[in-house]
C-alpha positions in Angstrom: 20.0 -40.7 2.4 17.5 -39.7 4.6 18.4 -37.8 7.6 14.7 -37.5 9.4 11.7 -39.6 10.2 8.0 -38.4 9.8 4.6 -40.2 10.5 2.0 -40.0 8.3 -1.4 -41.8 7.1 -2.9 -42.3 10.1 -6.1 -44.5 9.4 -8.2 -45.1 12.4 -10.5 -48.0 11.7 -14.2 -48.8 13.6 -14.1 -45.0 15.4 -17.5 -44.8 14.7 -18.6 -47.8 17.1 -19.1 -46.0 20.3 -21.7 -47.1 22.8 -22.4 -44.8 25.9 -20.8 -45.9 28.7 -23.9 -45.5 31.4 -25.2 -48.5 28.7 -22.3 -50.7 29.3 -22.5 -50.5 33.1 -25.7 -51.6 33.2 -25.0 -54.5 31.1 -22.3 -54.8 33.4 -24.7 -54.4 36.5 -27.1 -56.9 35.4 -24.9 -59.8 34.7 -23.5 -59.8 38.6 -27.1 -59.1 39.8 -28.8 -61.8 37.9 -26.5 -64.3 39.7 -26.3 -62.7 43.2 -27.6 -63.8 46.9 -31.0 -61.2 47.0 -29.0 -60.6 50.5 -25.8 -59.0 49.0 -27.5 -56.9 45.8 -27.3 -53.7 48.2 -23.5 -54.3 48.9 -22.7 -55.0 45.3 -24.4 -52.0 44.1 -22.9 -50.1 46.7 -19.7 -51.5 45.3 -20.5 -50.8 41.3 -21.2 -47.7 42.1 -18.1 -46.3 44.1 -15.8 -48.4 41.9 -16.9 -47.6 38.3 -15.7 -45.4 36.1 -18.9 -43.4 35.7 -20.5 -41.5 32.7 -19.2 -37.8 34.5 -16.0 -39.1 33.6 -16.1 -41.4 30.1 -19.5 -40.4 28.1 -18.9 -43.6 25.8 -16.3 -46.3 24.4 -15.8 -48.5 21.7 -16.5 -52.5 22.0 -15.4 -54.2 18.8 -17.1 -57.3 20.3 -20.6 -55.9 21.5 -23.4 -53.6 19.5 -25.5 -51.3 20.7 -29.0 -51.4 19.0 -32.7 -50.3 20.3 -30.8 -49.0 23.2 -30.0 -52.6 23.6 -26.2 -53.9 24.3 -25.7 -57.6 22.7 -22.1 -59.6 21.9 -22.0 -60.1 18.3 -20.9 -63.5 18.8 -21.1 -66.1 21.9 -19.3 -69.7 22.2 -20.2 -70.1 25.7 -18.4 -73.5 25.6 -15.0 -72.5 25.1 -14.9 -68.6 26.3 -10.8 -68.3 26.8 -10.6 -69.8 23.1 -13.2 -67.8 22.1 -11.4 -64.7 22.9 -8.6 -65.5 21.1 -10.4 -66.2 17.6 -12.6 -63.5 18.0 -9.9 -60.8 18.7 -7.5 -62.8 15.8 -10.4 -62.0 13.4 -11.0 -58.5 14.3 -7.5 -57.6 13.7 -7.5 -59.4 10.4 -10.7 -57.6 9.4 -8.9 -54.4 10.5 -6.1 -54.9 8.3 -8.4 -56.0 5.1 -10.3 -53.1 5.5 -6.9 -50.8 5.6 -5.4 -52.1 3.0 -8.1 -52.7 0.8 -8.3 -48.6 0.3 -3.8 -48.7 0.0 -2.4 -48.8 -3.0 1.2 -49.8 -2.0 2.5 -52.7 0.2 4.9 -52.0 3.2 9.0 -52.6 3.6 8.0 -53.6 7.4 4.5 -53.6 9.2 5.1 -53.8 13.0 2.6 -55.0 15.3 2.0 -53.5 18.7 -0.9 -54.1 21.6 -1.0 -55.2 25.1 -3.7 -57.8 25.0 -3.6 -60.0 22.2 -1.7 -62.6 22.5 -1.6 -66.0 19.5 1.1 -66.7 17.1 1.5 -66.5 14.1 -0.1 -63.8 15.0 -2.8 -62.1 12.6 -0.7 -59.2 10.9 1.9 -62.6 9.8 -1.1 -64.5 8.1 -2.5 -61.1 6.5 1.3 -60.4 5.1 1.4 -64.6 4.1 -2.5 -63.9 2.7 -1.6 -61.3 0.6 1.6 -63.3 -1.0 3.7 -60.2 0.3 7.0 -61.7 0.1 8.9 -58.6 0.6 7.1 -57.5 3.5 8.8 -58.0 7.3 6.5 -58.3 10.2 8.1 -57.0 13.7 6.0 -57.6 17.0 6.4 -55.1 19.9 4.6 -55.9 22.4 3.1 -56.3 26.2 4.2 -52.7 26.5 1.2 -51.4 27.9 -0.1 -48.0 27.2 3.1 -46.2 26.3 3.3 -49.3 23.5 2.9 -47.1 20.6 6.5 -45.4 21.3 9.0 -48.2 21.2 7.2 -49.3 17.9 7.6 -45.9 16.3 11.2 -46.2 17.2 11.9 -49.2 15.7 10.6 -47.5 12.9 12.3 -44.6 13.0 15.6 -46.8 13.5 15.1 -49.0 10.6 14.1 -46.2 7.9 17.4 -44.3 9.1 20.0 -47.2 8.9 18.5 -48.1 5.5 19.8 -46.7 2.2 16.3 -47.4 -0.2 15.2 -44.0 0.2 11.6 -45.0 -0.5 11.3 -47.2 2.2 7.7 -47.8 4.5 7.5 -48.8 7.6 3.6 -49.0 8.9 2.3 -49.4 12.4 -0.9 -51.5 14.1 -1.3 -50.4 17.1 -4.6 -52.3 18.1 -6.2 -52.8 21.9 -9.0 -55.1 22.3 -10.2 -55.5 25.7 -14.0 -56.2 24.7 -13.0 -59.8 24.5 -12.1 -59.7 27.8 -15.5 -58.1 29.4 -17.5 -61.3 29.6 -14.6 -63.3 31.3 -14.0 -60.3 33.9 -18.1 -60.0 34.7 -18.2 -63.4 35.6 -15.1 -63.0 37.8 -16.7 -59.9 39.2 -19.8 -62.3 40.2 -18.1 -64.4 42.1 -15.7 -61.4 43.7 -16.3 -58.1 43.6 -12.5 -56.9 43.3 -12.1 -53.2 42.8 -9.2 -53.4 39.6 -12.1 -55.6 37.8 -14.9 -53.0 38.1 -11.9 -50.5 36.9 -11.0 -53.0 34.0 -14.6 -53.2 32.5 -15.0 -49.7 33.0 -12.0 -47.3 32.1 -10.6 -49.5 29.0 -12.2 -48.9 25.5 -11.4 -51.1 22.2 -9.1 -49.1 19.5 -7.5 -49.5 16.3 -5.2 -46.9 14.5 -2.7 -47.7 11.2 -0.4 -45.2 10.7 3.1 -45.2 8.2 6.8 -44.0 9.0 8.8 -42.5 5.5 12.1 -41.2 5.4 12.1 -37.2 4.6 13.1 -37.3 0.8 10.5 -40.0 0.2 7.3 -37.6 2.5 8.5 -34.5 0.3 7.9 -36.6 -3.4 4.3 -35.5 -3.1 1.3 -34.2 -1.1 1.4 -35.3 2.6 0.8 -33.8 6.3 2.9 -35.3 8.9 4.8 -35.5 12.4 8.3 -35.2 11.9 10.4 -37.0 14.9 13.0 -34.8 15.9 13.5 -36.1 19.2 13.2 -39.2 21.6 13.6 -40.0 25.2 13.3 -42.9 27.7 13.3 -43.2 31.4 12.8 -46.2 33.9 12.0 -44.9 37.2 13.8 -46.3 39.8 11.5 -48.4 42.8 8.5 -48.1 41.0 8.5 -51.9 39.5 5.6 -52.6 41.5 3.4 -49.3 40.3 1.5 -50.8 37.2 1.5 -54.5 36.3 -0.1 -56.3 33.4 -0.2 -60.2 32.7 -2.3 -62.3 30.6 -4.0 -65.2 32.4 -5.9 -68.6 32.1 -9.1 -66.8 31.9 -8.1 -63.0 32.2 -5.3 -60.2 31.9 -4.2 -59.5 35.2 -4.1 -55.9 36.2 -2.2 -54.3 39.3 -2.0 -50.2 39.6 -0.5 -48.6 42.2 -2.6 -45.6 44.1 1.0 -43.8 44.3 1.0 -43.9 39.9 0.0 -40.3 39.7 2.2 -39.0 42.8 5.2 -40.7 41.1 4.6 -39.4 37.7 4.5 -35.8 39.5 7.4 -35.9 41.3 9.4 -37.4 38.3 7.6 -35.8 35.1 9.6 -32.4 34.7 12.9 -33.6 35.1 12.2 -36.5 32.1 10.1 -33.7 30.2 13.4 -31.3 30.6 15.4 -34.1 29.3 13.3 -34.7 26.4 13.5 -31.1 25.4 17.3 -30.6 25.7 17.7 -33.8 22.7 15.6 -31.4 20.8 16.8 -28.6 21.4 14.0 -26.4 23.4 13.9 -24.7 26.2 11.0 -26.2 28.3 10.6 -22.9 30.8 10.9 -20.2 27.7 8.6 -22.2 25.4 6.1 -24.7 27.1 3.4 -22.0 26.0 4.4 -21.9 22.6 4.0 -26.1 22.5 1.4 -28.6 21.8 0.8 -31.3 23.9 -0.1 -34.7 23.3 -0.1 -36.7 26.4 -1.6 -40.6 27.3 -4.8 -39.7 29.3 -4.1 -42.5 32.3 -6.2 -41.0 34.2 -7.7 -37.6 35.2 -5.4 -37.4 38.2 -2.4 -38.4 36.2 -3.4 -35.4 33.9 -3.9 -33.4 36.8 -0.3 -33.8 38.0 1.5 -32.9 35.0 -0.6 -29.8 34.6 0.3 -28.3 38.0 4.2 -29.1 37.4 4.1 -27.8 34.2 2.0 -24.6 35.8 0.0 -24.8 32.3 -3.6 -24.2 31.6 -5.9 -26.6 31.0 -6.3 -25.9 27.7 -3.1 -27.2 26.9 -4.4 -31.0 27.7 -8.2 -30.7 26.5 -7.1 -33.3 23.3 -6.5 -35.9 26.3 -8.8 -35.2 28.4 -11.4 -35.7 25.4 -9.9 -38.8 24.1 -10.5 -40.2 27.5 -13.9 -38.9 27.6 -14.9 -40.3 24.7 -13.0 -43.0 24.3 -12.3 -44.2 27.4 -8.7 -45.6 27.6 -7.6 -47.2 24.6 -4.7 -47.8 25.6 -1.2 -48.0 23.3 -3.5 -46.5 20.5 -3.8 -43.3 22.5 -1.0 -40.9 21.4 -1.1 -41.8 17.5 -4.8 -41.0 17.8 -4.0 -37.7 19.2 -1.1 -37.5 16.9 -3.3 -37.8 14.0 -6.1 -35.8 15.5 -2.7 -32.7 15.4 -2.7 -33.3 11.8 -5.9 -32.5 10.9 -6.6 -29.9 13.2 -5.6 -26.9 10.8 -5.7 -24.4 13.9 -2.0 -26.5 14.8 0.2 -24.6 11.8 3.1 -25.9 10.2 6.4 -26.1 12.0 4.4 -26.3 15.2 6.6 -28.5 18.0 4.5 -30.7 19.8 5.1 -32.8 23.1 3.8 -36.2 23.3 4.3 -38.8 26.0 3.2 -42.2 27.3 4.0 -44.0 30.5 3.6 -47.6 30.8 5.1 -50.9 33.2 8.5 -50.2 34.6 7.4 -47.5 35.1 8.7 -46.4 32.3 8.2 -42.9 30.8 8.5 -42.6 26.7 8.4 -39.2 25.0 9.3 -37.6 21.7 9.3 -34.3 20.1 7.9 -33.8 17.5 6.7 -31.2 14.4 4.1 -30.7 12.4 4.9 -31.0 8.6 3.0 -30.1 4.7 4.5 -31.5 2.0 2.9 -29.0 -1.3 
């Protein structure tokens, strides 16, 4: 039987697709302008300005449903008379595409592939045609969820869950975790037109497009041959009290509806040690006698979220450069965040083997998720 969980294969698809953000805000600030009173082009600037997410902050991001070429920005695809059904197609093909171009390198088919990501939305949804496609009769296809950007965590525990109460040894259990919130940008510009509400210059400017496949195996069948990995050794989750109101996400008519709190980082301060001490305990480490000895792998929300968690920590920055570059040069992808930092761990052969790491996502609820885990070789 196996007794222990460990994450491995991480395949990050499109990574290469990055357009610099200064780029997208003017495509951004052209659309309103084009359609604006002459009389209100100073206010609405004003407004772009103050409320964007500038290029000091995000240098670029990745729009599955744009390309940037000639120093030009262009959609790949426009149905101007049907945009909400548009979306919907468009992101159902990008995540088949994703998949085919996975797979097409895999020689194995999955136990279980779960499906995670906050914005898309149709059923059957695209990973159940892919598995019904492929004639993979054997394979089960979970969904979880409209989790937001801590998403990544309950899916990797349903993983973890299955491959442990199982008894074929060999079993795989694979991950999408996929955010696509270029489908959304046209939709939110014209919105932003018509109203210039601060949470849509923050949506079009601080979320970036991501997709990241990665597989759960049981110990005995990681060690069969030559693999690196993140071994789960622990898990933690913690709603905090009052705080309902802090982050909320909906999908809309013509939209996903976003509402975040100014108070988000204040309560993740006040309420990040005790959960991280909790955390720690299920794995058996001392947080005060060893933070300095761990690696970190945190959901960049935000700068001042970062912030926050280093000054209660009392940590360096050094110990959160991996987030604070993934939300550099990423923006903020969103549930995809941590298993691309995760796998970014694995590859970086300055992290040695055995290494503990910390990783943590917070999300609606608000609800903090964390595990423990360590970095594995297989020879």
């Amino acid at each position: 039987m196996n007794t222990s969980v460990i994450l491995t294969d991480f395949n990050r698809i499109y990574e290469n697709k990055k357009i610099p953000q200064e780029k997208i805000i003017e495509y951004i600030k052209e659309k309103i302008l084009e359609s604006s009173p002459t009389e209100k082009k100073e206010e609405i600037l004003s407004k772009i300005k103050k409320y964007s997410v500038d290029k000091t902050k995000i240098k670029s991001r990745t729009l599955f449903d744009y390309e940037y070429v000639n120093e030009t920005l262009n959609r790949i695809r426009i149905n101007e008379n049907s945009p909400e059904l548009e979306r919907i197609l468009l992101s159902d093909k990008i995540i088949l595409d994703v998949l085919n171009e996975n797979y097409s390198k895999k020689n194995y088919v999955p136990d279980e592939l779960i499906f995670t990501s906050t914005t898309e939305t149709s059923l059957p949804s695209p990973p159940q045609v892919f598995v019904s496609e492929k004639n993979w009769k054997d394979t089960s296809v979970f969904h979880s969820q409209y989790f937001g950007c801590m998403g990544s965590f309950p899916a990797t525990k349903i993983a973890n869950n299955s491959i442990l109460s199982d008894k074929k040894i060999e079993k795989r259990v694979d991950i999408l975790s996929i955010e696509i919130i270029s489908t959304y940008l046209e939709m939110t510009i014209k919105r932003l037109q018509k109203d210039q509400n601060p949470l849509d210059f923050i949506k079009a400017t601080l979320f970036g497009d991501a997709a990241i496949i990665y597989s759960a195996l049981g110990n005995e069948e990681f060690y069969k041959e030559k693999r690196n990995g993140l071994e789960i050794l622990s898990k933690h989750s913690q709603i905090i009290p009052s705080t309902i109101k802090t982050v909320k996400w909906f999908p809309s008519e013509t939209n996903f509806e976003l509402e975040m709190s100014k108070e988000l980082p204040e309560i993740i301060e006040k309420n990040i040690l005790y959960f991280t001490k909790r955390l720690c305990e299920k794995g058996n480490i001392d947080f005060e006698k060893e933070k300095k000895q761990l690696v970190y792998a945190i959901h960049p929300g935000g700068p001042k979220i970062i912030e926050k968690i280093k000054e209660q920590y009392n940590l360096d920055e050094k110990y959160f450069e991996n987030s604070q570059n993934l939300i550099y040069n990423n923006g903020n992808p969103s549930s995809t965040s941590c298993p691309i930092l995760w796998k970014e761990i694995i590859e970086d052969k300055k992290i040695k083997p055995n290494q503990k790491i910390i990783t943590m996502g917070f999300g609606p609820g608000l609800t903090l998720e964390g595990l423990i885990l360590k970095k594995v070789i297989s020879d």
